[in-house]
C-alpha positions as CSV (number, residue, x, y, z in Angstrom):
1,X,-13.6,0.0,-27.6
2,X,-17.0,2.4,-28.0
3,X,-19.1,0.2,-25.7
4,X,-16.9,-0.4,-22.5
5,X,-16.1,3.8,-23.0
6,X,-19.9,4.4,-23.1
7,X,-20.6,2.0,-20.0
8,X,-17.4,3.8,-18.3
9,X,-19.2,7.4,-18.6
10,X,-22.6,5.5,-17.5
11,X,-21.0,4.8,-14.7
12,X,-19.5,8.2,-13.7
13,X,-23.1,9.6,-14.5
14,X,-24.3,7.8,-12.5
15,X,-21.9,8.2,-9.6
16,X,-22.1,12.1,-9.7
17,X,-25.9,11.4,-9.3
18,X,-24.9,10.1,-6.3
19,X,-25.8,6.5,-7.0
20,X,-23.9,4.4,-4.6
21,X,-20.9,2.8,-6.7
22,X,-21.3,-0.5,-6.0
23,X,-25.0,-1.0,-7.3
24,X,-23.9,1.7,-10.4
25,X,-20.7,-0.9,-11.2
26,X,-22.9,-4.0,-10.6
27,X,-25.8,-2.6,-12.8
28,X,-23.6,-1.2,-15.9
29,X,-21.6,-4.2,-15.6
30,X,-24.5,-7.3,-15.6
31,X,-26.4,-5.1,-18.5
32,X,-23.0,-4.9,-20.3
33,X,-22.2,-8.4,-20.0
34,X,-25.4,-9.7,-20.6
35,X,-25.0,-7.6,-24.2
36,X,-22.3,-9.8,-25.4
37,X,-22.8,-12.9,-23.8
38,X,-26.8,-13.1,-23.2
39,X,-28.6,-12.7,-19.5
40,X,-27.7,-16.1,-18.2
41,X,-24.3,-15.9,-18.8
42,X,-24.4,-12.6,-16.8
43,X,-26.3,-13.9,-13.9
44,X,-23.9,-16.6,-13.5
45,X,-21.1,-14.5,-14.0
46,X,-22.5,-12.3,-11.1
47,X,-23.3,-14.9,-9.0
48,X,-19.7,-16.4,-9.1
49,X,-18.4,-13.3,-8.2
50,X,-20.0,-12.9,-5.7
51,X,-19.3,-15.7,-3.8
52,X,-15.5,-16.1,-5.0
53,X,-14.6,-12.4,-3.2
54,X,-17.0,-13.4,0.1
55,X,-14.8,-16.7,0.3
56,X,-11.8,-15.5,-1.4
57,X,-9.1,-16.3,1.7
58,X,-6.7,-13.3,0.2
59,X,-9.2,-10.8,0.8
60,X,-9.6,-12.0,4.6
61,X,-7.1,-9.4,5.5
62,X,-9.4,-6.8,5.2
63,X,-12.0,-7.4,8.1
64,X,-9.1,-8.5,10.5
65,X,-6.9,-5.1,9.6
66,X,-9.9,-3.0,10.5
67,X,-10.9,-4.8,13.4
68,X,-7.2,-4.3,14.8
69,X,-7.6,-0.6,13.6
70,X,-11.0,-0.9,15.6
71,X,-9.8,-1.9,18.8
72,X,-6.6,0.6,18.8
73,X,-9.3,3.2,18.7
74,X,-11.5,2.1,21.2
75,X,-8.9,1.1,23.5
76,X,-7.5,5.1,24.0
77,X,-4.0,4.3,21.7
78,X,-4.9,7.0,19.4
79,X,-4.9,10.0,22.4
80,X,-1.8,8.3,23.8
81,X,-0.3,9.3,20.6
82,X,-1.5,12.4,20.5
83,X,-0.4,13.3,24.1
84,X,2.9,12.0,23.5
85,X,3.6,14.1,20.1
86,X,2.6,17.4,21.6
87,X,6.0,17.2,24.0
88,X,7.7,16.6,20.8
89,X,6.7,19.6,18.9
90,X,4.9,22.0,21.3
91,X,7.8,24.7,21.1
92,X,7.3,24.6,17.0
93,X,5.0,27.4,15.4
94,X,1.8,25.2,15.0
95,X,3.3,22.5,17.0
96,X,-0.4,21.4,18.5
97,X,-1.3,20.7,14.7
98,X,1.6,19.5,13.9
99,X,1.1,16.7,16.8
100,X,-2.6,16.1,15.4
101,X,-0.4,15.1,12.0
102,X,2.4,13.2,13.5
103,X,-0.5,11.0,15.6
104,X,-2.2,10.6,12.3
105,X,0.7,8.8,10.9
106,X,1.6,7.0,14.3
107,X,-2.0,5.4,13.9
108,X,-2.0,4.7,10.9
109,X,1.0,2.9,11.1
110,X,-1.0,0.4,12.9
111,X,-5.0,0.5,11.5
112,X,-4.1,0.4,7.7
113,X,-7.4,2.9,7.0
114,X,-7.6,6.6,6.3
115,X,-11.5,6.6,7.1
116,X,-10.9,5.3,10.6
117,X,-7.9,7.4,11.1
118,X,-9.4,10.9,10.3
119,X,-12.4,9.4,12.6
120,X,-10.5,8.9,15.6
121,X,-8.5,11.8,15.5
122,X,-10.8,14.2,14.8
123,X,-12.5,13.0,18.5
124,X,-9.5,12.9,19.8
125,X,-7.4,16.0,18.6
126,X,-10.1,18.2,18.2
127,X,-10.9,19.4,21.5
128,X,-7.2,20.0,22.2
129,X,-7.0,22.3,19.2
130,X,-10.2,24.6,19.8
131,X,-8.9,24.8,23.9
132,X,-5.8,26.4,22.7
133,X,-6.8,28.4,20.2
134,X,-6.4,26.7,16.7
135,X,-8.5,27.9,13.7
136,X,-11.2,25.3,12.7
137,X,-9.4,25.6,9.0
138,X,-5.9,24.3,10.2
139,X,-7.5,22.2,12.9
140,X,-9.4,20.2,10.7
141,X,-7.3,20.3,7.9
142,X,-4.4,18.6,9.6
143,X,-6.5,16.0,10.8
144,X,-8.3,15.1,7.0
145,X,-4.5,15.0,5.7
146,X,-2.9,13.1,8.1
147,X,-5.5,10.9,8.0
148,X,-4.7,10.2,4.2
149,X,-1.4,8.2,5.5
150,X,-3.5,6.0,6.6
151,X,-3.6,4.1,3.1
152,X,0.0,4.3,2.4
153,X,1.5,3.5,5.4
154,X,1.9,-0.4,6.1
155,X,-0.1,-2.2,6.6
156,X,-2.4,-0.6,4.5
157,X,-5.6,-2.3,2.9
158,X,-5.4,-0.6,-0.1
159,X,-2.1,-1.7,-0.7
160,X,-3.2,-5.2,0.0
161,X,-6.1,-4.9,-2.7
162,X,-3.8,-3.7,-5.0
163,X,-1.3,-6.3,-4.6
164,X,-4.5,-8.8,-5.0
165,X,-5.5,-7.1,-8.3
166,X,-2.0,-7.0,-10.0
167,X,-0.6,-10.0,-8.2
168,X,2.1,-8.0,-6.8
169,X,4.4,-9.3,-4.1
170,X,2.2,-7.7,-0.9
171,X,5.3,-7.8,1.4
172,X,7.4,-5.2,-0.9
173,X,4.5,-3.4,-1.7
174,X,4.4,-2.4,2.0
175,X,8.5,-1.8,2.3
176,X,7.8,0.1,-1.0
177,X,5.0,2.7,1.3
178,X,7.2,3.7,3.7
179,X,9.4,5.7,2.4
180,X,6.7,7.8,0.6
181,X,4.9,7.8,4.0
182,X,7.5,9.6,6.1
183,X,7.7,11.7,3.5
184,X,4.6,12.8,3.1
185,X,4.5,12.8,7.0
186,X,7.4,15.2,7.3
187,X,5.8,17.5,3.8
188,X,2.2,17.9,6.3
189,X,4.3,19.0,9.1
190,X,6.5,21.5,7.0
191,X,2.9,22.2,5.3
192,X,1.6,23.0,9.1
193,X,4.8,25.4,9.8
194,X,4.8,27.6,6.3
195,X,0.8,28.3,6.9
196,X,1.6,29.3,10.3
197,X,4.3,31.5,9.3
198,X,2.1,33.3,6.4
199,X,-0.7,33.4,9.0
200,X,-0.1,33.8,12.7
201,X,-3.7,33.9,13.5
202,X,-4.1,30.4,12.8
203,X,-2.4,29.5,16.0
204,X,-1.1,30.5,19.0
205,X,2.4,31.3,19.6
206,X,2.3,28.6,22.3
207,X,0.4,26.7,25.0
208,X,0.3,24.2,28.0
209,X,0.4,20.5,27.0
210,X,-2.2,18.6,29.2
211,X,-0.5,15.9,31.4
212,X,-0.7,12.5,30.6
213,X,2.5,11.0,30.3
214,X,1.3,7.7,31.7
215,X,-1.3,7.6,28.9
216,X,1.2,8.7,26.1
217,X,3.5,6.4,27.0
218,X,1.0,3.3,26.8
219,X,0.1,4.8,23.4
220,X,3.3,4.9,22.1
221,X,4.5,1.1,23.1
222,X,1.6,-0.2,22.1
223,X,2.0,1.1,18.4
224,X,5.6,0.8,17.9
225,X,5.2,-3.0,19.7
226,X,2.5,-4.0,17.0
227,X,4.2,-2.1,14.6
228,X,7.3,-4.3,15.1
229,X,5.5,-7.5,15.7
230,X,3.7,-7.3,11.7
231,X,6.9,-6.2,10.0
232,X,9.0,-8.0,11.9
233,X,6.8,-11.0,11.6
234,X,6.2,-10.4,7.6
235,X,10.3,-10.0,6.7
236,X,11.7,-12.3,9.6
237,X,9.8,-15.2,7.2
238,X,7.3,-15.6,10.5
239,X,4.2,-15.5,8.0
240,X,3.0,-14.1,5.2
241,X,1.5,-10.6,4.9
242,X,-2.0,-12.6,4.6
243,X,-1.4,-14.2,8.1
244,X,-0.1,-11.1,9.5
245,X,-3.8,-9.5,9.5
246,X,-4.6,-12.3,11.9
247,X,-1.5,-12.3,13.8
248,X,-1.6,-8.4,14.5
249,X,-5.3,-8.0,14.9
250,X,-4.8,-11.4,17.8
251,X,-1.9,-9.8,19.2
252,X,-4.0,-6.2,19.4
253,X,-6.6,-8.0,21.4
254,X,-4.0,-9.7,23.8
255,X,-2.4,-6.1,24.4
256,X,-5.7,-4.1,25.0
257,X,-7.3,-6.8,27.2
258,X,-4.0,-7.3,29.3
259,X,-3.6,-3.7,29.7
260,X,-7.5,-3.0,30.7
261,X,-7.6,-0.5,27.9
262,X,-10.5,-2.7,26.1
263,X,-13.7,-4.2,28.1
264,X,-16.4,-6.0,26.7
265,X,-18.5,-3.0,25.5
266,X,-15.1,-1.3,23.6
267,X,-14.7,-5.2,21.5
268,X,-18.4,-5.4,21.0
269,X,-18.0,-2.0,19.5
270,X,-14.8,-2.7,17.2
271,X,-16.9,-6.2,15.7
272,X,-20.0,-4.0,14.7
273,X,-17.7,-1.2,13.3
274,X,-15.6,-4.3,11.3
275,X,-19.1,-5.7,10.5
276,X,-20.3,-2.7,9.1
277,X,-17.0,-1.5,7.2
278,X,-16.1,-4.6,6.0
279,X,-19.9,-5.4,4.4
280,X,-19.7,-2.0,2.5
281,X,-15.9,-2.5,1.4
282,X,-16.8,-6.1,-0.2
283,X,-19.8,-4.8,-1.7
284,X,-18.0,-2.4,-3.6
285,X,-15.4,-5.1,-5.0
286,X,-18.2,-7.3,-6.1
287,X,-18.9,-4.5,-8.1
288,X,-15.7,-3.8,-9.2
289,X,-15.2,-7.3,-10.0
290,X,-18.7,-7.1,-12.1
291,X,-17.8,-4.5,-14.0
292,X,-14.0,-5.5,-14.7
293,X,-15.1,-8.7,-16.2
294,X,-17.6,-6.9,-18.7
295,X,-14.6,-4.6,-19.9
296,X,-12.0,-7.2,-19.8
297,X,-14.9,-9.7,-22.1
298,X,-15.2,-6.0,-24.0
299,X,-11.3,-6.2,-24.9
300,X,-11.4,-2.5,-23.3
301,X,-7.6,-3.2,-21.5
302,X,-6.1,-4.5,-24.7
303,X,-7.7,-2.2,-27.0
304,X,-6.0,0.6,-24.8
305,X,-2.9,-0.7,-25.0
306,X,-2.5,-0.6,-28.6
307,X,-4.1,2.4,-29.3
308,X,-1.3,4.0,-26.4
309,X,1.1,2.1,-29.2
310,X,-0.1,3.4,-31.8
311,X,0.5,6.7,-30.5
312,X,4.3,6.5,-30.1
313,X,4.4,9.0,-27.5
314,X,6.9,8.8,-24.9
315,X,6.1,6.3,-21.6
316,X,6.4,9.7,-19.6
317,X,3.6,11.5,-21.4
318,X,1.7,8.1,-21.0
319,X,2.3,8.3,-17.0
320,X,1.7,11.7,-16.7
321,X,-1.6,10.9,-19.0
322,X,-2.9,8.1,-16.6
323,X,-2.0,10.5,-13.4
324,X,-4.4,13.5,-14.6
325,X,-7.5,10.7,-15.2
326,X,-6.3,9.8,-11.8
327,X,-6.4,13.2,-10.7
328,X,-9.7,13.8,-12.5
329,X,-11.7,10.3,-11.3
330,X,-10.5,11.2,-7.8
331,X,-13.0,14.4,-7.8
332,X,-16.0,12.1,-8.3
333,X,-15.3,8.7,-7.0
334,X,-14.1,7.4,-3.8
335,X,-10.7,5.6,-3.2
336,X,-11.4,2.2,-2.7
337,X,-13.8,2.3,-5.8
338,X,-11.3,4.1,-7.9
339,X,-8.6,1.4,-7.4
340,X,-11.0,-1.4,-8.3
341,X,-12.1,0.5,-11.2
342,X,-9.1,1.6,-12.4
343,X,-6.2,-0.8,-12.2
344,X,-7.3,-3.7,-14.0
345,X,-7.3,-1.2,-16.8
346,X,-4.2,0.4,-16.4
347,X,-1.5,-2.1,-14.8
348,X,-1.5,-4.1,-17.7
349,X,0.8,-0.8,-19.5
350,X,3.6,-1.7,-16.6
351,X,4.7,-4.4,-19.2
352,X,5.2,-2.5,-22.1
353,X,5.7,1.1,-21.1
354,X,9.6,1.9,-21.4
355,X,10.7,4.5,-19.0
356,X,14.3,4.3,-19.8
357,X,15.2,3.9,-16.4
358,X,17.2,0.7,-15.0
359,X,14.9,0.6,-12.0
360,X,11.9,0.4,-14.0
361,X,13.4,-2.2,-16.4
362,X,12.3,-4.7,-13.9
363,X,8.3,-5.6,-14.5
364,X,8.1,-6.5,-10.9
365,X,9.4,-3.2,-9.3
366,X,7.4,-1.4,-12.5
367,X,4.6,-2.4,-10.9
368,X,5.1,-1.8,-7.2
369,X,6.3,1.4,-8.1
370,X,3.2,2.3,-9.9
371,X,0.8,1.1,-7.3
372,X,2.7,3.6,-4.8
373,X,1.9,6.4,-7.0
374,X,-1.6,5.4,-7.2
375,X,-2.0,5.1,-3.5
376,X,-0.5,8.5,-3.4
377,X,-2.9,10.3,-6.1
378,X,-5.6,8.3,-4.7
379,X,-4.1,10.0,-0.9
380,X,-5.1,13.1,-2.7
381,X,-8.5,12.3,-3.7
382,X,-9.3,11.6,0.0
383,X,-9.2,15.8,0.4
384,X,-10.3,16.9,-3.0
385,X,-13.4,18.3,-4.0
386,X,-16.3,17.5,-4.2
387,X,-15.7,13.9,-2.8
388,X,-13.3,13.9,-0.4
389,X,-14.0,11.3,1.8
390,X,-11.7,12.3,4.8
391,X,-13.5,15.5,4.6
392,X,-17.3,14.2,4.7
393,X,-15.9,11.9,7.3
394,X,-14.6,14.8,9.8
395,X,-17.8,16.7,8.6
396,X,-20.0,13.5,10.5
397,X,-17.9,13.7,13.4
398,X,-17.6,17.7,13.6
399,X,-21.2,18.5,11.9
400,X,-20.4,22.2,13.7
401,X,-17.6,22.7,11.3
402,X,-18.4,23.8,7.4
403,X,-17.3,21.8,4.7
404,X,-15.6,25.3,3.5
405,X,-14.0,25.4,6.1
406,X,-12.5,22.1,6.6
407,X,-11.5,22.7,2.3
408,X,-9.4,26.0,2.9
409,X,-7.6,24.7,6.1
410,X,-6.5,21.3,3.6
411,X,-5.2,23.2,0.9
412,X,-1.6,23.4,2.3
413,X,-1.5,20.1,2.5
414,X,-3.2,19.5,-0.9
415,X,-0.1,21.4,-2.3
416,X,2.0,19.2,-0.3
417,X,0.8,16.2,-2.0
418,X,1.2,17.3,-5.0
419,X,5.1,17.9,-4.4
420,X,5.2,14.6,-2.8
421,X,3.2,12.8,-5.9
422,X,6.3,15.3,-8.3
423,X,8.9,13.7,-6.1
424,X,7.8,10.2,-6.4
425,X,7.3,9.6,-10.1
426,X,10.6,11.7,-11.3
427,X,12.5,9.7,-8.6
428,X,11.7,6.6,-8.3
429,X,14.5,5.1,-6.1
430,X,12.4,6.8,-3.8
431,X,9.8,4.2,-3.6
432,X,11.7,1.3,-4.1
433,X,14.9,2.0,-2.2
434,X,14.0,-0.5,0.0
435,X,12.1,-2.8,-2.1
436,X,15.8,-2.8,-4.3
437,X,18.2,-3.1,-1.4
């Protein structure tokens, strides 16, 4: 087990060095392969990869989720939303930020990505919250969080590359996200009202809605109705949650190009941004896919499992154990990479861990449970330091706001994770209440 734990701190090196994680997984993991089965072995092995993720018709739904997430963007859903939360909360202590959070969550609802969702919102709720007065800290901070739903949420990509990598039934992974998603909705808005009420300066005690009740209300359908269409598609036996990326990104073109929310420009737009997302996101799961074959050739996952035997601990400690290294990678690495890295390693435990719990007896809810509480921990690596994606990405759009800044307005949030991520492992039901019933 020495050489794939050496290539795994390589790897980290070389990721705080700010090599890009891709190349660093693809590197460590054709030299390490290469070591035990020669260099033409390796190149072959890469090569294969390669080709099996570009082709691979499961991992399709990625560039068609993100093009739908694309076009809701472009096409003014995302400040619909925005105007149409603010009449639900505008008489609650931080009620403006409180409508940047609940908007978070109504978009991501429908574009499966945190990235794109902290994006949008930031250009969109931004210049709200400065005109009435919000602190840069809370502003910015409820947008990075809520942005976070935005890989729990259904349909969410990450979910959908998890279910890939464990072969996990796709379809109650997503039942299994909305539970924790509402309720880590509802913790950002309670997270919004506590720092109000310990600081007062952070917002106004109230302020005039702008009027646009025509464009909330377009904003509003238009989610909910695309909403409905995937799930309802997915659980009415319509199609599968692989043909429901195609469906709901089809059916979000229809609707923006009906309404004249989307012209030529705003499509031509969405393909480049898919384009662009979609060629970094596969490069990192070549890499990912590089490097999991060297350590799965090393015998890294088994050796872990029996030396986690051999310590008779109880399958508790050995969560709580797997959560901290979660807790830990999630300060250098970046989500997508950290689920590619990590769970090949550590779903294989799902099997044999013993929780002592009738709910977990089952392997197959096991398993969806634990990806929810990875997609949770990996929530909270989106607004941890140093990484933090959400962060850098509001730090591109707002380059006026300091990364300090944006830090100390997330830590309410932060906290509220954490409650969230207690909640979810100690009560499980939680996450599968649906998946069960």
């Amino acid at each position: 087990m020495t050489e794939p734990l050496i290539a795994t701190a390589l790897l980290l090196a070389l990721a705080m060095f700010r090599v890009p994680i891709a190349i660093a997984m693809i590197v460590i993991g054709t030299i390490g392969f290469a070591l035990l089965r020669g260099i033409d072995a390796s190149l072959i092995m890469v090569s294969t990869t390669a080709f099996d993720t570009v082709f691979s018709y499961s991992l399709s739904v990625i560039p068609l989720f993100i093009f739908m997430g694309n076009l809701l963007a472009y096409s003014g859903v995302a400040a619909g939303l925005f105007s149409a939360t603010q009449r639900l909360v505008r008489r609650l202590p931080g009620g403006l930020a409180m409508a940047a959070v609940l908007s978070c969550g109504g978009f991501s609802a429908v574009s499966g990505s945190s990235l794109a969702t902290a994006a949008t919102m930031s250009k969109v709720a931004m210049p709200s919250l400065r005109k009435f007065g919000y602190s840069d800290s809370l502003s910015s901070g409820a947008i990075a969080a809520g942005g976070t739903l935005g890989i729990l949420i259904p349909p969410s990509v990450i979910l959908i590359i998890y279910g890939i990598l464990t072969e996990s039934d796709i379809g109650l992974l997503f039942l299994a996200g909305i539970i924790p998603g509402i309720i880590g909705l509802l913790g950002y808005v309670l997270a919004v009202w506590v720092a109000v009420k310990l600081n007062p300066s952070l917002a106004p005690k109230s302020y005039d809605i702008d009027d646009h009740p025509v464009e909330g209300l377009y904003g509003v359908i238009l989610s909910v109705a695309l909403f409905a269409f995937i799930m309802i598609g997915i659980y009415g036996g319509f199609f599968t949650p692989i043909e429901a990326a195609g469906m709901g990104s089809g059916m979000a073109l229809l609707m923006v190009v009906a309404t004249g929310h989307a012209k030529v420009k705003e499509v031509w737009r969405a393909l480049m941004d898919t384009a662009e997302s979609t060629a970094m996101i596969f490069l990192v799961i070549i890499g990912a896919e590089v490097f999991s074959n060297y350590i799965n050739l090393a015998g890294l996952p088994d050796e872990l499992a029996y030396f986690i035997d051999s310590l008779e601990v109880n399958a508790w400690i050995i969560m709580a154990m797997i959560i901290i290294i979660y807790l830990l990678l999630g300060t250098v690495l970046e989500s997508l990479s950290m689920i590619l890295l990590t769970v090949p390693i550590f779903y294989p435990l799902m099997y044999q861990l013993d929780f002592g719990m009738d709910l977990l007896s089952d392997t197959e809810f096991a398993l969806i449970w634990f990806g929810i509480i990875v997609v949770v921990v990996t929530e909270i690596s989106l607004i941890t330091p140093p990484i933090g994606m959400n962060v850098f990405v509001l730090k591109a759009t707002l380059p006026d706001v300091s990364l300090k800044t944006i830090f100390k307005g997330i830590l309410p949030f932060w906290i509220a994770d954490i409650l969230r991520l207690l909640l979810l492992i100690f009560f499980p039901v939680l996450s599968l209440l649906l998946v069960a019933g």
